[in-house]
Steps between C-alpha positions, in 0.01 A plus 500: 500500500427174645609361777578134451706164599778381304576161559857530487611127588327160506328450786779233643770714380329751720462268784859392481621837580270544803647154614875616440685586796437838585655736789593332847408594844790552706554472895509906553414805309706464174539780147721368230480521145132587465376264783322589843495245719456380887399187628110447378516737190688578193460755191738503164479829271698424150676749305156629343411623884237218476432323805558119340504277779304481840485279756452357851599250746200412762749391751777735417741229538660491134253270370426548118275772392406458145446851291154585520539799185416439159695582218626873446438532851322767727598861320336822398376524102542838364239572135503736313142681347599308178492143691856445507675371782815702581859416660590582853797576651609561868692403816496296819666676804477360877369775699510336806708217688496340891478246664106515505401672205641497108318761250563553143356725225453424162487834260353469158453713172485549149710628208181479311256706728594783673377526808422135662635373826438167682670486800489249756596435849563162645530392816590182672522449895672248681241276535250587272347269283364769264658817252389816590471698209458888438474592147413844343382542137515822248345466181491790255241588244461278243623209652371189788673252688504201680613289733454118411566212802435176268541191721520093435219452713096407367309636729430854611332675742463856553301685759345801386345781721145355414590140526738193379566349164664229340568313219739161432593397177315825306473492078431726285156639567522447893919600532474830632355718780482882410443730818533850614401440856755489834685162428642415909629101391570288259650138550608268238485133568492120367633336146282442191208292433378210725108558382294171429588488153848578516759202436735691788375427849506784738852582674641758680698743348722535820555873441274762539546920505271736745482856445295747741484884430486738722450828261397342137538713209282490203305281307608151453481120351496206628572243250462152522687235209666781351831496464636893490371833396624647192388705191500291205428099424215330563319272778383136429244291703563280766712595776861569587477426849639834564333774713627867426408762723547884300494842678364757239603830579434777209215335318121449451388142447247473220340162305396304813317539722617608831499254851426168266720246413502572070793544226809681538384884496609771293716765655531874376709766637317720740481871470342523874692268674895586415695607748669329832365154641644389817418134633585298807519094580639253647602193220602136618566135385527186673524127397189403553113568395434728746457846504832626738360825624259324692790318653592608856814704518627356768375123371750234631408142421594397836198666647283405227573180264550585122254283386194647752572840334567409135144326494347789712568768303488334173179365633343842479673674253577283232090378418250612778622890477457478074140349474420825686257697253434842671655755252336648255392347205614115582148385523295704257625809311382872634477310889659452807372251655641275822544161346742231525551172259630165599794484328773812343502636120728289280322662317144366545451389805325119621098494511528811326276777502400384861572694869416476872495140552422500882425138514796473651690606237602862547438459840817288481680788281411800667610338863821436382553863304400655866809288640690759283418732804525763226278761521454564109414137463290488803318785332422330163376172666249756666395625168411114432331461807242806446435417168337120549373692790342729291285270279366286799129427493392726747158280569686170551862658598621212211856602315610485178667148423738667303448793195513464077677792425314812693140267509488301905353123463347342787550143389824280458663441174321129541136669560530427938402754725825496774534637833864510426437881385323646819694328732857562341425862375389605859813289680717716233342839609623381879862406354507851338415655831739270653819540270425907446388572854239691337204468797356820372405341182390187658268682751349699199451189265325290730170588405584303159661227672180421682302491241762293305429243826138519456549309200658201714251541788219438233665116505406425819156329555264592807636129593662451856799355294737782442606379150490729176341326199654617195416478148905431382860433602710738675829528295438211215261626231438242335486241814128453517441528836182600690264522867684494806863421386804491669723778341265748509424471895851429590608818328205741659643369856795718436312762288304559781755541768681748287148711434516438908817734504429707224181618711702508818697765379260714313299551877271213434538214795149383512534455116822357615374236745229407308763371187676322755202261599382469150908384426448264769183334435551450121876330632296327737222388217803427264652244719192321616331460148832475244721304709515160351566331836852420372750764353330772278211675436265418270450659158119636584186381615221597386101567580382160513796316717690351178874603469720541236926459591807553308740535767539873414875586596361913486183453720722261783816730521276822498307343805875475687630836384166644708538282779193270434586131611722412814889483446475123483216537259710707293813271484272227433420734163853589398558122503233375281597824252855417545475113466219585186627520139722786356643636784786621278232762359477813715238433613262287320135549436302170647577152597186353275487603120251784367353306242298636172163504705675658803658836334243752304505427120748157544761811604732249645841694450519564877445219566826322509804755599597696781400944599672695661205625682468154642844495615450848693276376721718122491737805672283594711447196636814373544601769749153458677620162623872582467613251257831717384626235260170461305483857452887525419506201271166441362431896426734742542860389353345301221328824375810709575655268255245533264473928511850548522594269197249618269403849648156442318250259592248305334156485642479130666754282612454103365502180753863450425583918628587587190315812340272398252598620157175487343325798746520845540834646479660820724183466776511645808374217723837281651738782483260699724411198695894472516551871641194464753661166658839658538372815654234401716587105605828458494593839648131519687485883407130651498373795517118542624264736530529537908813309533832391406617172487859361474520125517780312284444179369871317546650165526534384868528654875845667323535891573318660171656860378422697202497796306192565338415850273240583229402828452382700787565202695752386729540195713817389666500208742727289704410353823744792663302738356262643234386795343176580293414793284173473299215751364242575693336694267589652158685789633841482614472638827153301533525250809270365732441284831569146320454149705867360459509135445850317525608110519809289519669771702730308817245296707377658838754783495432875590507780174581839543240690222616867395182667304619855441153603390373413856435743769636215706761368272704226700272182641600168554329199376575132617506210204269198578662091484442538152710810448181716432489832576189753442450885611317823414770767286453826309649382097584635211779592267624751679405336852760166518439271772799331640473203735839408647531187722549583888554175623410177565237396795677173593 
C-alpha cells in the first residue's frame, strides 16, 4: 500500500476553489449551518464532517478572508489493511454556547470498521483569532488513519523538536517530509513560483494558515506541492503549489527515509501502535502572509500600524526562519549540524550546497530571526553560531567564510580573504546574548570570541596610526579592496565598543577600558587619514600614501551609524549619497563604477544595484542624525511595499528599486533588513547585554504611542506611560538589574517607576529637555517595569 497524491483537478481549477468565497467573519460569536465564526476567524464543516473552508480577517472588521483549505478539505482518512479508503459517517452537536465561548464536537465512524472513532472538539472564543481543537483517535487492528490539512499555500514550515524545516514549491522527489519526532508548529504561507526562471513573478498569496500543537500525536507528513492524500492514482513532477500537512496515527512509515525531504512514503498498518491517539492545537488563518499565531492577541492597529507588523513578521517568518538548516539531515545525511543557507527550499535552494555566510550575510538573517523573541528560534540561531565557532582557526582566531556542505572554507566565493566573517560572526554572538538574555552563555563563550578577535588585532601594524590593513572588503566579495580601507575601520569602531560591553558584563573592565581607547583611536585615525576634506571618506589608502576612492555608500554610512564624523560631517555624507545616482535603489553600492580590473575575476555583478545590507546601516544612519523622512521614504516604506507585495524577495534591488529579476530568488537579505528597521529604528526597541533601550524613531515633536509584542517581549509606550517586559535570561522567571534607557517621553517632566522585582520598587526619575529618561531596574518577563508620568516641572 502506497501512499500517494492524486491530482484530482488542474492546478487552476484547484486554485479557483481556494479563491471562491469561503465562510465570513461575523461581528460576534456566530454557529449556523456548519459555520463558526467571530470577528477575526471563521471555519465551514460540509456534510462529509470535513472542515472545507477556513479563514481570517487581520482586522476583524468584515474585511474579506479568502479560504485558505484545499480541496476535500481538512478531515480524518480511515484505510483499511487492504489499502482501501473507507466511508465515514457522524454528527456535529454544539456542546457549548455564551457569550464568550462556542464549542462543538464532531463524532466520526465507520460502517466498514468496527471499532474507529475520531472525535473532535472545537473551540472558538470571543476574540480569538485561532480554533482550538481536541481530537481523539481509535483505530482497531488491521486498520490506520489519518488526518490530512491540505492548504493553497507554497510554502511550509514546520518546527520539529530538533529543529525547523521547509520546503516551497516541492516535486516529486523533494514533496514530502516523513517524521516520527514531537511536531510543536507548522505554518503554511505564500503562492506558487516566483524563482528566477519562473515566468510568474513572486506575489503574495494574501492568505496563510498557522497551526501550533500543544500534545502532537503520532508520526506525520509534511507535504509540499501535493495536492491531497489518498490511496490510489499517481503523482507527476512539478509542483501543485499545494502544501498538505498529514497526521498518521496507526501506521509505520517505510520506503524513505525518515527526517529528509524524499517521495511520498509507504504506510502499513501497525500492529504496535493501534489503539487511542489524543492530540492538541491551536489552528488559524488570516489574509495575509504571515504566520497569525505569532500575532498579538490583543493586536489593534491603532497601537501598531498594519503595515509595520505585516512586514515584521513576514520579515522573519516567511524567508529568514526557512533558510534555517539545523535539523537533521538538511545539510548532509546521518548529521545534525547548525547551518543556515541564504535563501529557503523551493526546492533547491540559491548558492546551493553553501551555509554560514557571516560576511554579513547571516549576520543579517540570524539578527532578524532573534527579533522573533522566540525562544525555539533563538535557540537554533545558537546552534549556527557554535558551529562557525567551532571550525575557527584556533592559531589565527580566522572564521569560516561560509561552509560547502559539512567542509568550512576560509576564502570568499571570489578567492578574497574578508573581515566581514570575524567581525559579523562575533557581533552575532553579542545579538544572541542580547535578544535571548542568555549572559551565561556569553560569559562561557568568550574564550572563543577572543581568539576570534585575535584574528582582527593581527591587522593592526606596530604603527602609531590606529588603522587595520586588510587583505579584502568587508561585505563585497568580489570588490577588490585592500590596506587601510575605509569599511573595514569604520566597522571595527563599533565592533569594538560592543566587545567593550560584552567584557563589561562578563567581570572584565580593564579589558573593557582598554576596547574603548582602541574604538577611539582607530575613529580618531579614520577621520584624520580617510576624510577627503570634503564629504566622504575615502575608499582606502594604502602603504605608500597613494589612494584609491569610489565613494563607497557602505564604508561612509557605516562610519555615521558608529558615530565617526561630526553631525555636520555626516549630513554633508547623506547629501552627496542622496544627491549621487540611484537613490531609488535601497541602498546602492558606490557612487563610482567597479569596473572589470576593480572586482576579483571581472566579477562586476555587484557592481551596479542596491543590498540590503547597505541599506541597514543607510538606517542606521539616518536616525544617528535624525533625518526621519530619509529613513521613512528612502528605506523603510519602499521596502514595506516591496515585502508585503511579493512576500519573497530577490537578492538585490536595481537603480530604478525594482528587484532585479535576474538574481537569487526567496533570499533572506531585505525582508530581514525590513524586520530589523521596523523593530529597532522606527520603534527604537533594543535589548543589550547590560541594558535596555527604548527609543522610537517617529515623525515630529507629536506624542508617540504604541503597542509593541514579539514573543517573550512586551513593550507598550505612550508618553503617559509605558510598560516593558523582556528576557533576561532564558528562563522565565530569569531577571536581572538592567540599565533602562527611554526617549521621547514628555520633556522635563517627573515619572513615577514601579519595578516589582525591586526591594525598593517605587522611585522617581525626572525626563531631561529632550524627554530622556534613564535609571537602574530589576527586568524580566515576569518583572514589568511601569513608568507613569507624575507631572510636569514647569
Amino acid at each position: 500500500m502506497k501512499l500517494t497524491v492524486v491530482s484530482y483537478l488542474l492546478l487552476w481549477l484547484l486554485n479557483e476553489r481556494g479563491l471562491a468565497m469561503g465562510c465570513k467573519t461575523t461581528p460576534g460569536l456566530s454557529y449556523s449551518e456548519g459555520t463558526l465564526s467571530n470577528r477575526y476567524s471563521c471555519m465551514t464543516l460540509d456534510g462529509s464532517l470535513a472542515i472545507t473552508e477556513l479563514g481570517g480577517s487581520i482586522l476583524g472588521n468584515g474585511e474579506d478572508s479568502d479560504n485558505i483549505v484545499a480541496y476535500e478539505g481538512i478531515k480524518p482518512i480511515l484505510i483499511k489493511e487492504e489499502g482501501a479508503s473507507l466511508s465515514l459517517k457522524g454528527d456535529v452537536k454544539l456542546q457549548v454556547e455564551s457569550g464568550d465561548k462556542l464549542v462543538i464536537s464532531v463524532s466520526t465512524t465507520s460502517d466498514d470498521m468496527e471499532g474507529f472513532v475520531d472525535k473532535q472538539f472545537i473551540s472558538l472564543g470571543k476574540d480569538d483569532r485561532y480554533f482550538s481543537v481536541e481530537t481523539t483517535t481509535t483505530v482497531p487492528q488491521g486498520g490506520l488513519a489519518l488526518r490530512s490539512f491540505p492548504f493553497v499555500t507554497s510554502s511550509t514550515t514546520a518546527f520539529y523538536e530538533s529543529g525547523p524545516v521547509q520546503m516551497k514549491d516541492g516535486v516529486r522527489t523533494k514533496g514530502c517530509f516523513a517524521s516520527e519526532e514531537k511536531l510543536s508548529r507548522v505554518y503554511s504561507l505564500g503562492a506558487e513560483g516566483g524563482d528566477v526562471s519562473d515566468t510568474i513573478p513572486s506575489r503574495a498569496a494574501d492568505r496563510s494558515v498557522d497551526i501550533a500543537f500543544s500534545e502532537p500525536s503520532g508520526a506525520n507528513l509534511v507535504l509540499s506541492g501535493q495536492d491531497s492524500v489518498t490511496w490510489n492514482g499517481g503523482v507527476e513532477d512539478g509542483s501543485s503549489g499545494i502544501s498538505t500537512l498529514v497526521q498518521v496515527f496507526g501506521a509505520d512509515i517505510e520506503d524513505v527515509t525518515l527526517d529528509t525531504w524524499d517521495t511520498i512514503p509507504t504506510l502499513l498498518p501497525s500492529s504496535s501502535s493501534v489503539g487511542t491517539f489524543t492530540s492538541s492545537f491551536k489552528i488559524g488563518a488570516v489574509n495575509l502572509d504571515l504566520p497569525v499565531l505569532s500575532v498579538p492577541v490583543s493586536y489593534d492597529p491603532s497601537t501598531l500600524p498594519l503595515d509595520d507588523l505585516h512586514s515584521f513578521l513576514t520579515g522573519i517568518y516567511a524567508s529568514p526562519v526557512g533558510c534555517l538548516c539545523t535539523h537533521a539531515n538538511q545539510v548532509t545525511l546521518g548529521e545534525t549540524l547548525g547551518q543556515i543557507a541564504t535563501t529557503i527550499a523551493r526546492p533547491d535552494r540559491g548558492y546551493e550546497g553553501t551555509y554560514n555566510y557571516f560576511d554579513p550575510d547571516n549576520y543579517i538573517s540570524t539578527s532578524a530571526i532573534l527579533l522573533s523573541m522566540e525562544p525555539y528560534l533563538q535557540n537554533e540561531v545558537r546552534k549556527v553560531l557554535e558551529r562557525s565557532g567551532s571550525m575557527m582557526k584556533k592559531d589565527t582566531g580566522q572564521l569560516p567564510h561560509h561552509f560547502e556542505g559539512s567542509e568550512p572554507v576560509y576564502s570568499a566565493l571570489s578567492g578574497m580573504i574578508q573581515t566581514g566573517p570575524n567581525v559579523f560572526w562575533v557581533l552575532s554572538c553579542f545579538n544572541y546574548a542580547k535578544t535571548s538574555g542568555d549572559l551565561q552563555w556569553l560569559k562561557d563563550y568568550m574564550p572563543t570570541l577572543r581568539t576570534a578577535t585575535n584574528f582582527l588585532y593581527s591587522l593592526f601594524s606596530e604603527s602609531d596610526v590606529k588603522l587595520a590593513s586588510v587583505p579584502g572588503s568587508l561585505m563585497v566579495d568580489v570588490f577588490i579592496r585592500s590596506n587601510m580601507t575605509s569599511d573595514t575601520n569604520a566597522m571595527l569602531v563599533g565592533f569594538f565598543r560592543d566587545f567593550a560591553d560584552a567584557e563589561e558584563v562578563t567581570g572584565n573592565s580593564t579589558g573593557a577600558n582598554d576596547l574603548r581607547k582602541l574604538a577611539s583611536e582607530i575613529s580618531e585615525a579614520v577621520n584624520e587619514k580617510l576624510w577627503n576634506g570634503d564629504d566622504h571618506y575615502i575608499t582606502q589608502l594604502n602603504d605608500d600614501g597613494t589612494t584609491r576612492d569610489f565613494v563607497d555608500y557602505d564604508s561612509n554610512l557605516i562610519a555615521i551609524s558608529n558615530g565617526i564624523p561630526s553631525h555636520e560631517q555626516s549630513l554633508k555624507i547623506l547629501e552627496r549619497i542622496d544627491g549621487g545616482q540611484c537613490r531609488s535603489g535601497v541602498t546602492f553600492v558606490s557612487e563610482v563604477w567597479y569596473g572589470e580590473d576593480d572586482t576579483t575575476s571581472g566579477n562586476t555583478g555587484d557592481s551596479w544595484c542596491a543590498m540590503g545590507r547597505h541599506a541597514w546601516f543607510d538606517s542606521l544612519s539616518r536616525k544617528a542624525v535624525g533625518d526621519w523622512d530619509g529613513f521613512d521614504k528612502l528605506l523603510l516604506t519602499p521596502l514595506q511595499t516591496h515585502l508585503i507585495e511579493s512576500t519573497f524577495l530577490h537578492e538585490r534591488l536595481g537603480c530604478d528599486g525594482k528587484q532585479q529579476q535576474n538574481r537569487t530568488a526567496m533570499y533572506f537579505e531585505y525582508p530581514s533588513v525590513t524586520a530589523m528597521m521596523t523593530m529597532k529604528i522606527k520603534y527604537g526597541i533594543q535589548p543589550g547585554l547590560a541594558d535596555f533601550t527604548v527609543e522610537p524613531f517617529l515623525d515630529g515633536d507629536e506624542d508617540v504611542s504604541f503597542v509593541w509584542e514579539a514573543g517573550t517581549l512586551s513593550v507598550s509606550f505612550s508618553q503617559s506611560e509605558v510598560k516593558i517586559k523582556a528576557p533576561r535570561g532564558t528562563g522565565s522567571s530569569d531577571a536581572r538589574m538592567t540599565l533602562v534607557r527611554v526617549s521621547r517621553l514628555a520633556k522635563g517632566s517627573v515619572y513615577n517607576v514601579n519595578t516589582p522585582c525591586d526591594e525598593d520598587d517605587e522611585k522617581v526619575v525626572q525626563t531631561d529637555d529632550e524627554g530622556r529618561v534613564e535609571f537602574e531596574a530589576t527586568l524580566g518577563i515576569k518583572c514589568e517595569i511601569i513608568i507613569t508620568l507624575a507631572g510636569s516641572l514647569a
